[in-house]
N, C-alpha and C positions, 0 to 999 in steps of 0.2 A: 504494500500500500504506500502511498505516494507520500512527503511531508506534505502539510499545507501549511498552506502562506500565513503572512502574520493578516491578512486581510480577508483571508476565510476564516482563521481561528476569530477574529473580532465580529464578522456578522455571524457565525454561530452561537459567540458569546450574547451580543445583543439577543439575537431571537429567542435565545432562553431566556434571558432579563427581562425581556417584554412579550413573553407566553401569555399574561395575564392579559394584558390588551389584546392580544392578537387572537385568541380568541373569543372574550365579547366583543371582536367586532364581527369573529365568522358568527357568532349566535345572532347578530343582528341582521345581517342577509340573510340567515336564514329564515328567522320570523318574517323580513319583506317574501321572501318567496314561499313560507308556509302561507299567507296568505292570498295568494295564489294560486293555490297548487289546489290539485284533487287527483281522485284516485289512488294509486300503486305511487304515484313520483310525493303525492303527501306522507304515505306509509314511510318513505326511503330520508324526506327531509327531517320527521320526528325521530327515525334511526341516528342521524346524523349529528341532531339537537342536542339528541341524549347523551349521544358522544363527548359533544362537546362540554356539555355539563359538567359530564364526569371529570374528564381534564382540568376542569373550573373547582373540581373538590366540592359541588353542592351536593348534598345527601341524598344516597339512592332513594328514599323513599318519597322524595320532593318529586325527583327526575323519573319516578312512574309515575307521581299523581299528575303531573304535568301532559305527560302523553297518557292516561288515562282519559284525562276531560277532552282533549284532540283539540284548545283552546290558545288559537298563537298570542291572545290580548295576555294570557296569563303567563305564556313565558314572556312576553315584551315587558310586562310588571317584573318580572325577576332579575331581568336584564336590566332593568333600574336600576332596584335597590344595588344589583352586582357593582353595575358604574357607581354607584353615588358614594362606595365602598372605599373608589380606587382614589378618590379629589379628596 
């Protein structure tokens, strides 16, 4: 395996250090596109949601009640409080 640069090791570094942003921002395209979606591609975006949750460290039992209700208003209220966390 190859070294890498001191300018890969630095954006790898950053992208850990700013995981926490970078994913409430994927959880918020995804609520734009859960409300949109229907059928099988809605099933695959609250798959996706869930994922992201988990990475976010919010508690498995939030992150079924949430794809339980199939309600994107109530992950976009999660996604609040998340941000309101990070300021």
């Amino acid at each position: 395996m190859a070294k890498r640069s001191a300018y890969q090791e630095r954006v790898i570094r950053n992208y850990y250090k700013n995981q926490d942003t970078i994913m409430l921002q994927r959880v918020g395209d995804l609520v734009t596109d859960l409300y949109l979606s229907e059928g099988k591609s809605r099933d695959r975006l609250w798959k996706r949601i869930a994922e992201a949750l988990t990475k976010l460290e919010v508690p498995e039992k939030r992150i079924k009640a949430l794809v339980a209700t199939d309600d994107p208003a109530k992950v976009a209220d999660l996604l609040r409080q998340l941000l309101s966390k990070l300021d």
